[in-house]
MMTF fields as JSON, N, C-alpha, C and O atoms, coordinates in Angstrom:
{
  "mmtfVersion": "1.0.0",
  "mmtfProducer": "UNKNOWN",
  "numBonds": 479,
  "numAtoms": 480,
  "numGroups": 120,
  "numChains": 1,
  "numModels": 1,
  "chainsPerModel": [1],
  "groupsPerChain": [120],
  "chainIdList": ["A"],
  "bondAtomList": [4, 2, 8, 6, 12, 10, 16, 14, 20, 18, 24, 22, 28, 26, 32, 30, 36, 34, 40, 38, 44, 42, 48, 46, 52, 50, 56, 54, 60, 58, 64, 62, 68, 66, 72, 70, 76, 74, 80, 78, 84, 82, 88, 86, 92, 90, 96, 94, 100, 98, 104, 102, 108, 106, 112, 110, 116, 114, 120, 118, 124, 122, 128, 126, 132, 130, 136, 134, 140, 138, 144, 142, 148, 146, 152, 150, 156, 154, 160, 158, 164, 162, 168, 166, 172, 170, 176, 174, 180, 178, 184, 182, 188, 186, 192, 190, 196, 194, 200, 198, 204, 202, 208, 206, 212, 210, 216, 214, 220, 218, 224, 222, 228, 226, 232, 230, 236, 234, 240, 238, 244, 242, 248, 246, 252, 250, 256, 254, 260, 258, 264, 262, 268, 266, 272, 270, 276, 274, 280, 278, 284, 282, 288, 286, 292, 290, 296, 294, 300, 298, 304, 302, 308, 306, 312, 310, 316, 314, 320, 318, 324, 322, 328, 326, 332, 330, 336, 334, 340, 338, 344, 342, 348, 346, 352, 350, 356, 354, 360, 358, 364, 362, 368, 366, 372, 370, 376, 374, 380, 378, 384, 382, 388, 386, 392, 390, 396, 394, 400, 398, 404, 402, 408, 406, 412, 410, 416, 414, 420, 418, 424, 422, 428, 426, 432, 430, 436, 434, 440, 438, 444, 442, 448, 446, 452, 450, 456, 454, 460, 458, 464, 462, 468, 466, 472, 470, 476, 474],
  "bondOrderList": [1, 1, 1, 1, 1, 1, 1, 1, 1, 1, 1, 1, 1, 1, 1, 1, 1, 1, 1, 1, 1, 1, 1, 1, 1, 1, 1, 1, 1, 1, 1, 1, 1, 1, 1, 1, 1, 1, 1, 1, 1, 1, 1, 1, 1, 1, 1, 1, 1, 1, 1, 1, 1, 1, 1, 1, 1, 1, 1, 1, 1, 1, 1, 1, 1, 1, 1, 1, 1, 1, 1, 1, 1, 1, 1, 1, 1, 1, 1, 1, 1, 1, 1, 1, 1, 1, 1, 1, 1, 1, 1, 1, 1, 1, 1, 1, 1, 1, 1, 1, 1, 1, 1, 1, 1, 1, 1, 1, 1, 1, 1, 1, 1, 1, 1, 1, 1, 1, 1],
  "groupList": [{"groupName": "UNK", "atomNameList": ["N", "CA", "C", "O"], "elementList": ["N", "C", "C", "O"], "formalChargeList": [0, 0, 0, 0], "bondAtomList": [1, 0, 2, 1, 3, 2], "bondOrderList": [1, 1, 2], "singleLetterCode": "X", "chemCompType": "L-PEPTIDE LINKING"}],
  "groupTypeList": [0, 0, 0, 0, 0, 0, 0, 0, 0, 0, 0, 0, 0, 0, 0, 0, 0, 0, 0, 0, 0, 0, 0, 0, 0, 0, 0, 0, 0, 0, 0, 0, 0, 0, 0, 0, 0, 0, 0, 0, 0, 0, 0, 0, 0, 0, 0, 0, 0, 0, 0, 0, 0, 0, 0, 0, 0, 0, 0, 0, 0, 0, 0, 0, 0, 0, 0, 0, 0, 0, 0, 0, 0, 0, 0, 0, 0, 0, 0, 0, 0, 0, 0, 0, 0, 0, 0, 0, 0, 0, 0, 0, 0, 0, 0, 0, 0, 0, 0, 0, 0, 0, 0, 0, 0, 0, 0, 0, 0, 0, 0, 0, 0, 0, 0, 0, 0, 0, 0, 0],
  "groupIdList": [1, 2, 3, 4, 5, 6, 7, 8, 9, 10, 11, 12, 13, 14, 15, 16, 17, 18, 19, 20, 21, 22, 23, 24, 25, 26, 27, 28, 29, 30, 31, 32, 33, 34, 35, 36, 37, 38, 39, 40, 41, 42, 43, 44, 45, 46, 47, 48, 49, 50, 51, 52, 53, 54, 55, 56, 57, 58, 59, 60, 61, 62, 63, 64, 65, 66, 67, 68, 69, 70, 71, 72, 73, 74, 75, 76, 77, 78, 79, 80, 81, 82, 83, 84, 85, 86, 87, 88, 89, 90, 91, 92, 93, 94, 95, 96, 97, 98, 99, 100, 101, 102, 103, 104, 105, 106, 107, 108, 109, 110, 111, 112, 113, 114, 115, 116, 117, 118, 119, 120],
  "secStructList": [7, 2, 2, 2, 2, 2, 2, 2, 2, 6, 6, 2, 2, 2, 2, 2, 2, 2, 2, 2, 2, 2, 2, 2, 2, 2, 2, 2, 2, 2, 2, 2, 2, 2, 2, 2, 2, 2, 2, 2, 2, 2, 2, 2, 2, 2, 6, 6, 6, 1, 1, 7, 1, 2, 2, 2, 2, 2, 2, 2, 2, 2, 2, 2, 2, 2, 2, 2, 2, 2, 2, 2, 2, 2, 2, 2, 2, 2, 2, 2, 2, 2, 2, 2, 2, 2, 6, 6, 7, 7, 7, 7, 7, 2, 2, 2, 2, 2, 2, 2, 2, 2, 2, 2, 2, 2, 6, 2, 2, 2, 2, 2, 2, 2, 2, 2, 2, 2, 2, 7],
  "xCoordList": [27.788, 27.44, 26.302, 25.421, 26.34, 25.35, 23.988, 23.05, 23.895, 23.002, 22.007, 20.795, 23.195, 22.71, 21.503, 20.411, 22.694, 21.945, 20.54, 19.856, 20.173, 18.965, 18.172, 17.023, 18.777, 17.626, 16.965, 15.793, 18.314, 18.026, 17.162, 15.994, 17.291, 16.128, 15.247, 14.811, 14.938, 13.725, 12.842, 11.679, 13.528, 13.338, 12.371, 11.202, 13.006, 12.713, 11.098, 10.16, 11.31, 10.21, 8.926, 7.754, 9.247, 7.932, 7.917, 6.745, 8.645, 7.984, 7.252, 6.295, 7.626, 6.707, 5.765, 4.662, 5.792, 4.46, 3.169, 1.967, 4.09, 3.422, 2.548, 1.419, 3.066, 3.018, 1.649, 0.553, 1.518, 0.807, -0.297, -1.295, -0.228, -1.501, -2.439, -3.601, -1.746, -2.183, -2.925, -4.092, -2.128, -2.998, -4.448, -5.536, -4.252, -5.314, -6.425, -7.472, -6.082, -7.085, -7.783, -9.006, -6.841, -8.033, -8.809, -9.727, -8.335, -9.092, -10.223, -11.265, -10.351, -11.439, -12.185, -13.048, -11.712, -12.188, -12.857, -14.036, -12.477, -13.3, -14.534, -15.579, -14.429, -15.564, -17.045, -18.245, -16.138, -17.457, -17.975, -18.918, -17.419, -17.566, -18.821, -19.93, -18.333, -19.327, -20.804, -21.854, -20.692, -21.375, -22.522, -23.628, -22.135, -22.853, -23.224, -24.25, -22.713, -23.247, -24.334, -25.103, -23.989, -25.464, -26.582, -27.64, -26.229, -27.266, -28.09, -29.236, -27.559, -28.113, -28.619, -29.56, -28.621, -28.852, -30.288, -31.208, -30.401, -31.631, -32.376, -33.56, -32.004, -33.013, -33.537, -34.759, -33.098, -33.722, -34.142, -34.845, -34.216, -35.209, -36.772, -37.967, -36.122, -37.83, -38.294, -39.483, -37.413, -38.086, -38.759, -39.859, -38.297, -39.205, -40.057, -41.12, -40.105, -41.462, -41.413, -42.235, -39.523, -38.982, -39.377, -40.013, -38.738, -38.66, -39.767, -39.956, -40.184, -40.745, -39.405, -38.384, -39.801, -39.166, -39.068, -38.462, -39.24, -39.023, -37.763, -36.923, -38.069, -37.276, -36.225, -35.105, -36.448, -34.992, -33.793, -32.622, -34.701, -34.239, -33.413, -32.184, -34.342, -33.661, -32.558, -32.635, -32.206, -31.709, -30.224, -29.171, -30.222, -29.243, -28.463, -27.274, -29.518, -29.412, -28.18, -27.006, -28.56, -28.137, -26.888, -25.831, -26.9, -25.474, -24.091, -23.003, -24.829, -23.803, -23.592, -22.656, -23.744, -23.022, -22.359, -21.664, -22.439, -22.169, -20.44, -19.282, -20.858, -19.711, -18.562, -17.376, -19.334, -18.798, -18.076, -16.969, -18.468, -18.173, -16.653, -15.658, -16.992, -15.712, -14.524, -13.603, -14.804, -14.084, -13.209, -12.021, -14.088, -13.175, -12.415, -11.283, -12.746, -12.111, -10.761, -9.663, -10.995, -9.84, -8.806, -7.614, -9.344, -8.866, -7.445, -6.272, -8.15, -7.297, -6.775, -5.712, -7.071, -5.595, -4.932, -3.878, -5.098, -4.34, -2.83, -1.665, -3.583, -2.879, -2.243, -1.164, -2.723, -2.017, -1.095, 0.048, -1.337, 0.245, 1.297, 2.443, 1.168, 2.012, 2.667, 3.884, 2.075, 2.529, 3.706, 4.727, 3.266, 3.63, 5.073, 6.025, 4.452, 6.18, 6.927, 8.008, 6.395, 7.636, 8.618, 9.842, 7.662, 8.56, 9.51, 10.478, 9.747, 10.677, 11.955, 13.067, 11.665, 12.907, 13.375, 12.522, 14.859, 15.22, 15.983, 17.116, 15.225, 15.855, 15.798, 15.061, 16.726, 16.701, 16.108, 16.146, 15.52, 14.86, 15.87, 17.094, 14.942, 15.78, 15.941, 16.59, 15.756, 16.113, 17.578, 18.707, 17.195, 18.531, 19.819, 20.947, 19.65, 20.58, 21.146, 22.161, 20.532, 21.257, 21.742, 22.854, 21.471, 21.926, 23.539, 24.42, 23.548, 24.821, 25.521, 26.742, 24.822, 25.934, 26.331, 26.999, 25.865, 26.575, 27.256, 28.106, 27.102, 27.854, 29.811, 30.946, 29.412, 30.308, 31.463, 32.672, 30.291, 31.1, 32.015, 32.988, 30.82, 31.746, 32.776, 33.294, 33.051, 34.194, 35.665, 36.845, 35.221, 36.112, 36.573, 37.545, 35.888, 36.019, 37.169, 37.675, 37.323, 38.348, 39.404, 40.454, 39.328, 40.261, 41.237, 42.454, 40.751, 41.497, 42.205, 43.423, 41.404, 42.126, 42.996, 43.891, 43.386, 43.913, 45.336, 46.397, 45.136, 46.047, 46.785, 47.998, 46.397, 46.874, 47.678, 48.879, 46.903, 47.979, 49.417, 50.551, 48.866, 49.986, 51.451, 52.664, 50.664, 51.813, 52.491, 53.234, 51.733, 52.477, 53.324, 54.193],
  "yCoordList": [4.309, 3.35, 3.877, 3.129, 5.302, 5.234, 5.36, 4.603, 6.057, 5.972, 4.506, 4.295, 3.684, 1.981, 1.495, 0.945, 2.195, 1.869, 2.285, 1.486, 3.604, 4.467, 3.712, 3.397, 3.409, 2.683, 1.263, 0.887, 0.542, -0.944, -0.504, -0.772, 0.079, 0.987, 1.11, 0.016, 1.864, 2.454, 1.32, 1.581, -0.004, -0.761, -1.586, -1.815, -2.026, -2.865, -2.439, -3.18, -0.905, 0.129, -0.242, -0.21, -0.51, 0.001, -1.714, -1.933, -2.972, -4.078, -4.436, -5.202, -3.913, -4.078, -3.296, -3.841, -2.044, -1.657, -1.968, -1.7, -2.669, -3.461, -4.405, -4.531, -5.184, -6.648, -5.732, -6.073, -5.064, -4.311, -4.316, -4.8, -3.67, -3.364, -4.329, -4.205, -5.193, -6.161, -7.061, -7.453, -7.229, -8.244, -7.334, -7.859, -6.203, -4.788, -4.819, -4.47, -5.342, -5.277, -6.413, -6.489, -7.562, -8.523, -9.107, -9.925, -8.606, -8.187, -7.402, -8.056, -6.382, -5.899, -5.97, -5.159, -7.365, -8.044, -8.607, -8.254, -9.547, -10.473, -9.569, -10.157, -8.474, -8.0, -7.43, -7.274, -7.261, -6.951, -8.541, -8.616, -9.372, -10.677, -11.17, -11.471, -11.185, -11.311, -10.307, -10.861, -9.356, -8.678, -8.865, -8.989, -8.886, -9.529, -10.738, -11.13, -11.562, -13.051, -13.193, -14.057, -12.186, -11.716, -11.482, -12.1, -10.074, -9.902, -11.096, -11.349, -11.84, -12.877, -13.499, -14.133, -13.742, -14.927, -14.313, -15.074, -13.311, -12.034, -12.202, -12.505, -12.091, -11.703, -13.265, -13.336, -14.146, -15.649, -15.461, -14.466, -15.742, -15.644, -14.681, -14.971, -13.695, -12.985, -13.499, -13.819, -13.782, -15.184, -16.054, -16.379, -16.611, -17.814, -17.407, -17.987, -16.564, -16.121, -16.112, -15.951, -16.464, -16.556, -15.186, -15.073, -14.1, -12.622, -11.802, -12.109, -10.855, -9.728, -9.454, -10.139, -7.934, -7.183, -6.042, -5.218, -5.729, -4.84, -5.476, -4.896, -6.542, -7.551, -7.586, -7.226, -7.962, -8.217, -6.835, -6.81, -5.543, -4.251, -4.291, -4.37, -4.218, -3.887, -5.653, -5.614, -6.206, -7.053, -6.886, -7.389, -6.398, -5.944, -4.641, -4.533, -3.808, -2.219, -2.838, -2.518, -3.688, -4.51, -5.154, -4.67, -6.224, -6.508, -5.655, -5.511, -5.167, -3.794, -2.888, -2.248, -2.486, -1.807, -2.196, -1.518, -3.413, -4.562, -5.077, -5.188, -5.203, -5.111, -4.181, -4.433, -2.721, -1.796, -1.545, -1.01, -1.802, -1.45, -2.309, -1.845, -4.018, -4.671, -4.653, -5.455, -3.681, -3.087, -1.85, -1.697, -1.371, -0.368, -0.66, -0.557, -1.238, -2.172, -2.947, -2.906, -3.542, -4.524, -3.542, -3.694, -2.372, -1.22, -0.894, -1.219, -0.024, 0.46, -0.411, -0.006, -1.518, -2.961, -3.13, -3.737, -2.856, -3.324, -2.366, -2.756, -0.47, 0.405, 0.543, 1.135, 0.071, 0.454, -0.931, -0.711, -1.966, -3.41, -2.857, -3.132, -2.129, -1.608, -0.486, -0.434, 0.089, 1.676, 1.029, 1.581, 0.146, -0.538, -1.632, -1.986, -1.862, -2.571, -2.016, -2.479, -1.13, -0.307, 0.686, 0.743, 1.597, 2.113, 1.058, 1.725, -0.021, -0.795, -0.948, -1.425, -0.594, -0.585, 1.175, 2.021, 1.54, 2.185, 2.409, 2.556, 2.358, 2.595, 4.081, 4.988, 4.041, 5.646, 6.122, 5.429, 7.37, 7.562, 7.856, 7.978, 7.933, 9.08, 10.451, 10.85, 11.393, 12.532, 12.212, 12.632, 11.488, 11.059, 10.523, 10.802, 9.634, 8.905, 10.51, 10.94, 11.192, 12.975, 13.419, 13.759, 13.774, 14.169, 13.474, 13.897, 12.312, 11.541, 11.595, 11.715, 11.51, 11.769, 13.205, 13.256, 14.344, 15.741, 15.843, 16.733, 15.05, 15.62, 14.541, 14.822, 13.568, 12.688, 13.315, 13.089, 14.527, 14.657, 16.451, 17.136, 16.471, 17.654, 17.261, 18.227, 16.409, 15.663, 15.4, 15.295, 15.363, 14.695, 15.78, 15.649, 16.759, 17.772, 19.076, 20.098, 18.562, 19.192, 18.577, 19.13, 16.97, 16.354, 16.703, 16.647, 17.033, 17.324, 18.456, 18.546, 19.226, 20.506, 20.446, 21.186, 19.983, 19.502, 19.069, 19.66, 17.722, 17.538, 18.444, 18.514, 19.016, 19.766, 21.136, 21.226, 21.713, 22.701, 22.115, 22.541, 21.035, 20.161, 19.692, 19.54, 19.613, 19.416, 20.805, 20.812, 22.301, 23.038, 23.545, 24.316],
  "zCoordList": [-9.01, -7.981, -7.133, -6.708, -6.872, -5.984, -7.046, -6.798, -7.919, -8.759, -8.825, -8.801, -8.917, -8.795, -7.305, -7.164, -6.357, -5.56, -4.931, -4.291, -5.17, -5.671, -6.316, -6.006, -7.226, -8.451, -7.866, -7.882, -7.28, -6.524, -5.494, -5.778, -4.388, -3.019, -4.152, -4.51, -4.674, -5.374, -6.351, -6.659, -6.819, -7.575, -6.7, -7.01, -5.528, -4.377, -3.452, -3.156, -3.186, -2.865, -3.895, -3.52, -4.917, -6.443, -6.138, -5.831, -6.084, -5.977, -4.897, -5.022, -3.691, -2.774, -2.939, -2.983, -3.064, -3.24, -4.277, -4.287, -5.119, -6.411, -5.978, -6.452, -4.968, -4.416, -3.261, -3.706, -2.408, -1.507, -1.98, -1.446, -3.244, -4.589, -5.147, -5.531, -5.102, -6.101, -4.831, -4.838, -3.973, -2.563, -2.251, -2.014, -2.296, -2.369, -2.599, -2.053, -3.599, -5.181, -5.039, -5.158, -4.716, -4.351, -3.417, -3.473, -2.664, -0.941, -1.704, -1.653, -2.299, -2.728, -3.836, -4.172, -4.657, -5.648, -4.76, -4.736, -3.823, -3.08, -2.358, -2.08, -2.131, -1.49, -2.449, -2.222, -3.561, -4.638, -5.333, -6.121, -5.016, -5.339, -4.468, -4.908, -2.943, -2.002, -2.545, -2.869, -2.555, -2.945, -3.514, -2.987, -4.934, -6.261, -5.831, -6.387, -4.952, -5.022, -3.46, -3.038, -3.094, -1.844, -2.583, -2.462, -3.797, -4.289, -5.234, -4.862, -6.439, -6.821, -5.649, -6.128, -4.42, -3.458, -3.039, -2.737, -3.034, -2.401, -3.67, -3.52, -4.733, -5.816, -6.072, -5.934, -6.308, -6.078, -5.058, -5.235, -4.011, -2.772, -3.313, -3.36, -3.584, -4.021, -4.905, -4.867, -6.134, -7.243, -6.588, -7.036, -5.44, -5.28, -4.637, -4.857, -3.829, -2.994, -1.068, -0.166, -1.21, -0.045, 0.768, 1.816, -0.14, 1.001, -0.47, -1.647, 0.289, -0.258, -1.003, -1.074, -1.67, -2.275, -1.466, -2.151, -0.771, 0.316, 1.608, 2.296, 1.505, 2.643, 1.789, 2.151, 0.745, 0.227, -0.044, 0.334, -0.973, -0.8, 0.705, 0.699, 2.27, 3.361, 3.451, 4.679, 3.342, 3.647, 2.414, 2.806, 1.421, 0.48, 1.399, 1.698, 1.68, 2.572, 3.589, 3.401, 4.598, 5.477, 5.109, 5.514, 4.365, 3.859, 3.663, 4.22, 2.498, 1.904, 3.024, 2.544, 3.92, 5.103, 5.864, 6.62, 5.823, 6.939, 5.932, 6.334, 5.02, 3.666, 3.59, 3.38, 3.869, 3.786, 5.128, 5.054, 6.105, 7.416, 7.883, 8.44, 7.313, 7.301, 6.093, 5.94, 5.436, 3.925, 5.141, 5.422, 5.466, 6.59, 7.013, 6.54, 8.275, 9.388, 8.777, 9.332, 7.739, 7.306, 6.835, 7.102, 6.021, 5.307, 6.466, 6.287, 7.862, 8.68, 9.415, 9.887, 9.751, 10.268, 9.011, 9.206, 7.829, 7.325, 7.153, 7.231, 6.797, 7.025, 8.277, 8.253, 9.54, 10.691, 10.822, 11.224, 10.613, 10.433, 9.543, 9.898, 8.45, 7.246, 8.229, 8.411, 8.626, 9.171, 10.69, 11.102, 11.039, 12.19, 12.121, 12.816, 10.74, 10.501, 9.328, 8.965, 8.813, 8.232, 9.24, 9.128, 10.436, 11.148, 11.644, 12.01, 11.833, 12.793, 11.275, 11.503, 10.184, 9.392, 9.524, 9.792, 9.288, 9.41, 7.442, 6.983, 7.119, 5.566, 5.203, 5.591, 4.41, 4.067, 2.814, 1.797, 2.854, 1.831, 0.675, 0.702, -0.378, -1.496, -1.195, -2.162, -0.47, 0.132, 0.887, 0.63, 1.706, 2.765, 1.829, 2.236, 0.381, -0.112, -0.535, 0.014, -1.372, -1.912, -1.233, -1.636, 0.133, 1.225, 0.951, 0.203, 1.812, 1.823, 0.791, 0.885, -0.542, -1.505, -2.177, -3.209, -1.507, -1.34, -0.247, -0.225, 0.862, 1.848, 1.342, 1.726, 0.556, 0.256, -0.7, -0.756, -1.709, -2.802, -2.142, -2.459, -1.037, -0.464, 0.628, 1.188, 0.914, 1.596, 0.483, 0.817, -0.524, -1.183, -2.129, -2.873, -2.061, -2.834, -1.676, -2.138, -0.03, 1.09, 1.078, 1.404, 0.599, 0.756, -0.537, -0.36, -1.734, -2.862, -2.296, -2.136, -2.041, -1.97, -0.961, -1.369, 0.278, 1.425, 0.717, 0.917, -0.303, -0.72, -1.767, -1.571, -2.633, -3.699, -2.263, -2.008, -1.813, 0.048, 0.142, 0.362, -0.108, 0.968, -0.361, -0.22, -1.382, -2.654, -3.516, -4.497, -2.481, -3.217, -2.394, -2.8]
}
């Protein structure tokens, strides 16, 4: 049983964090998306004769930091909301479940003997 329940905690742990990953991933799909579709938007513009090639170089320069900077930003709100509402659960780790179940099997292992005292 407790084995079970280890596995269920730990099962539950790997889907959320699955689920964490995957929202992750496309938060930063979408940002290389933006990306690429800045750059096509810049390189037509110099096709047509809109921006230099220098304008467009610094205006890519420009984006992509600006990209990068809110890739950050979103990065650490996103780590500090996670960090922020996991402390308010009190779940126990897999360290803590071993714990409890040595201190369980050494309880039960005084009580035998307690009784076997007491039956001779």
């Amino acid at each position: 049983m407790n084995n079970e329940n280890e596995e269920s905690a730990s099962g539950e742990s790997r889907g959320t964090k699955a689920r964490l990953q995957e929202a992750w991933q496309s938060t930063l799909g979408k940002f290389a998306t933006a990306e690429e579709g800045s750059r096509n938007m810049v390189h037509r513009l110099v096709e047509w004769g809109k921006l230099t090639g220098e304008e467009g170089k610094s205006l890519l320069t420009d984006w992509r930091k600006s990209i990068e900077d809110n890739r950050r930003q979103l990065e650490k709100r996103v780590e500090e909301s996670v960090m922020r509402n996991v402390s308010r659960f009190t779940l126990p780790t897999q360290r803590d479940l071993r714990n409890l179940t040595d201190q369980i099997a050494a309880l039960e292992e005084r009580v035998h003997r307690l009784v076997e005292k007491r039956s001779s």
